[in-house]
C-alpha angles and dihedrals in degrees: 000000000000109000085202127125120269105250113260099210117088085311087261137066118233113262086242101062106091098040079052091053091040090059102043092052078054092054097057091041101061093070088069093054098053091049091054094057108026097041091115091048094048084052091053092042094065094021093250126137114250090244083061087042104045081065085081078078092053096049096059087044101058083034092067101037095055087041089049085062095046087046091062091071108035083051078064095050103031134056127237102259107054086047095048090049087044098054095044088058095049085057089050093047084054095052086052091041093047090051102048083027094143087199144007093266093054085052093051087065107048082053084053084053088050100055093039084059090042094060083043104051090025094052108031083039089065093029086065096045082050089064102021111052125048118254098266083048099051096049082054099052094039080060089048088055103039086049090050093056086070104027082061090054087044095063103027096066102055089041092047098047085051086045096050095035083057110033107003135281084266094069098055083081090058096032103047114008092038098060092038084057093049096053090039085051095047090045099047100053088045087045112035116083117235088210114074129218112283092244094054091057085054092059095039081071085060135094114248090236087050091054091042087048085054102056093039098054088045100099091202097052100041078056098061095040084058085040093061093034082061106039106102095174125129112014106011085063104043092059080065095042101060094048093048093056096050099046099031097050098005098249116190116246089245089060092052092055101056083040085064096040096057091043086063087046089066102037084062089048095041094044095051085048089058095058083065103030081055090049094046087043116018130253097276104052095045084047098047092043092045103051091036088054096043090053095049090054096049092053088065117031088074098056094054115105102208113072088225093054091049094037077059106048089042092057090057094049082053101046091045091042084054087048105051097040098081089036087050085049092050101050085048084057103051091054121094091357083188089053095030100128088050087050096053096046089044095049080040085053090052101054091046086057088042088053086055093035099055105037084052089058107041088048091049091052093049085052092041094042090034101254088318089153086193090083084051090056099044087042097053094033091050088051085057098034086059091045091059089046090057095041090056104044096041112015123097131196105211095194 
């Protein structure tokens, strides 16, 4: 049985909360797909090298993680609504600024714009589903959201290469992300519940050092924020596995693509299986098991020395690490329910700082072993390995 508060606002949530929250998480995902693939023409575009241009990345990095940590007060003085919509509308104000940018600085800060809308929609999105859905339909909803980050990418790469080869890469950001923003928008205000959940008005009474006390001197959920900081699975891996392939066993680009293509594949059917593999087991165990597994694996994919055999062992680290990700969200949700929007900026905060953390190791051991992979892979693996361990030793799953 769940200890968590009855919901305050009309007992049930409205039937589209969680498509609304589905496409606004869509909304804030498609920015990282163009970039993928348009990163040389946005070079050419202002006359600046790729390594210049590939900063666009950096910036809403380091947008979202300082955001995260702003987040983590206004969560306690807002309530949901007003930020989700908020953070929908700085995603469509991106989309507008990206594609009048003048210059590449201009640009900067409308990616800036865009990182700062995807902690708001990404966070207060599953801190609603956190008071507002039962546990077996949260861990539901948390699965619709993780697949959606890469059916959106999915779909967004074959329609925005038509898009650029026909009217130009620009006009991706009108032509897709535009239209996404406006019916997340509409659905949102419709969806979204102006009332927030009863614990969260308790907290609201609260001072903001008191909240963050609260979470810190929880054991279980400091052990899931160094859990997240350490989990290097999915994509943190997969920068290192391309390139692995191609330089390891000389892989073609082509091959790589669809490579890429069938590991999201994965990621959308693992992570649908984990909403009912959550509900059957609970969060922890599917969350433990996953991320253990995933590092194992990726420990060992890199060291093979067939490209089958590797190509083997890599789609089990995916389809574990898609697995373990709504399971890991749902565990950071049940932690600290009166605290619960702090919680989840400050566990956003920390995989920002895991998506700088890993990408920096694993760079710094192909420079210091001379490109060995292998030391990536232990290394990586060894960072997920050590969150399950903690996971299972201190964390708690109060449902």
């Amino acid at each position: 049985m769940s200890n968590e508060a009855p919901i305050v606002d009309k007992g049930t949530p409205s039937r589209l909360l969680i498509p609304a929250m589905v496409i606004a998480t869509a909304a804030v995902s498609v920015s990282s797909s163009i970039l993928t693939l348009f990163l040389v023409d946005v070079a050419s575009t202002f006359h600046i090298s790729v390594g210049i241009a590939s900063q666009l990345a950096t910036v809403n990095q380091a947008g979202e993680f300082v955001f995260s940590i702003l987040l983590s007060v206004l969560a306690v003085r807002f309530r949901y609504k007003p930020l989700i919509l908020a953070g929908i509308l700085f995603a469509l104000v991106s989309a507008i600024g990206n594609f009048l940018a003048p210059d590449f600085f201009t640009m900067q800060i409308f990616f800036v714009m865009e990182g700062i809308g995807t902690v708001l929609v990404s966070v207060m999105s599953l801190t609603l589903f956190g008071d507002a859905l039962s546990p077996k339909k949260r861990a539901r909803a948390v699965s619709y959201l993780v697949a959606t980050l890469w059916v959106t990418a999915l779909i967004s790469f074959p329609f925005a290469g038509f898009v650029a080869n026909v009217v130009g890469w620009r006009s991706i950001f009108t032509l897709h992300l535009l239209p996404i923003s406006l019916v997340g928008l509409i659905l949102a205000f419709f969806a979204v519940p102006s009332k927030s959940h009863e614990s969260t008005e308790i907290v609201k009474k609260a001072s903001y050092i008191k909240n963050i006390k609260h979470i810190l001197t929880n054991k279980s959920a400091t052990a899931c924020l160094a859990g997240t900081i350490l989990s290097a699975t999915g994509p943190q891996v997969g920068i290192f596995g391309v390139a692995f392939y191609r330089q390891r066993f000389s892989a073609p680009l082509d091959f790589t693509v669809i490579l890429s293509m069938a590991f999201i594949v994965v990621y959308i059917v693992g992570s649908f299986v984990a909403g009912r593999l959550t509900n059957r087991f609970g969060a922890k165990p599917i969350a433990v098991a996953g991320t253990m597994l995933s590092g194992v694996f990726t420990m060992i994919f890199f060291l093979i020395p067939h490209i089958w055999g590797a190509l083997f062992f890599d789609f089990l680290q995916v389809w574990f690490a898609a697995v373990a990700t709504p399971a890991f969200i749902c565990l950071v949700l049940a932690q600290v329910p009166k605290s619960r929007g702090t919680m989840m900026s400050l566990n956003g905060a920390m995989g920002s700082l895991s998506r700088t953390i890993a990408p920096a190791v694993g760079g710094a051991l192909l420079v210091l072993t001379f490109g060995f992979y292998g030391a990536v892979g232990l290394a990586l693996g060894g960072m997920t390995v050590a969150a399950s361990v903690i996971l299972f030793l201190l964390a708690k799953d109060p449902t």
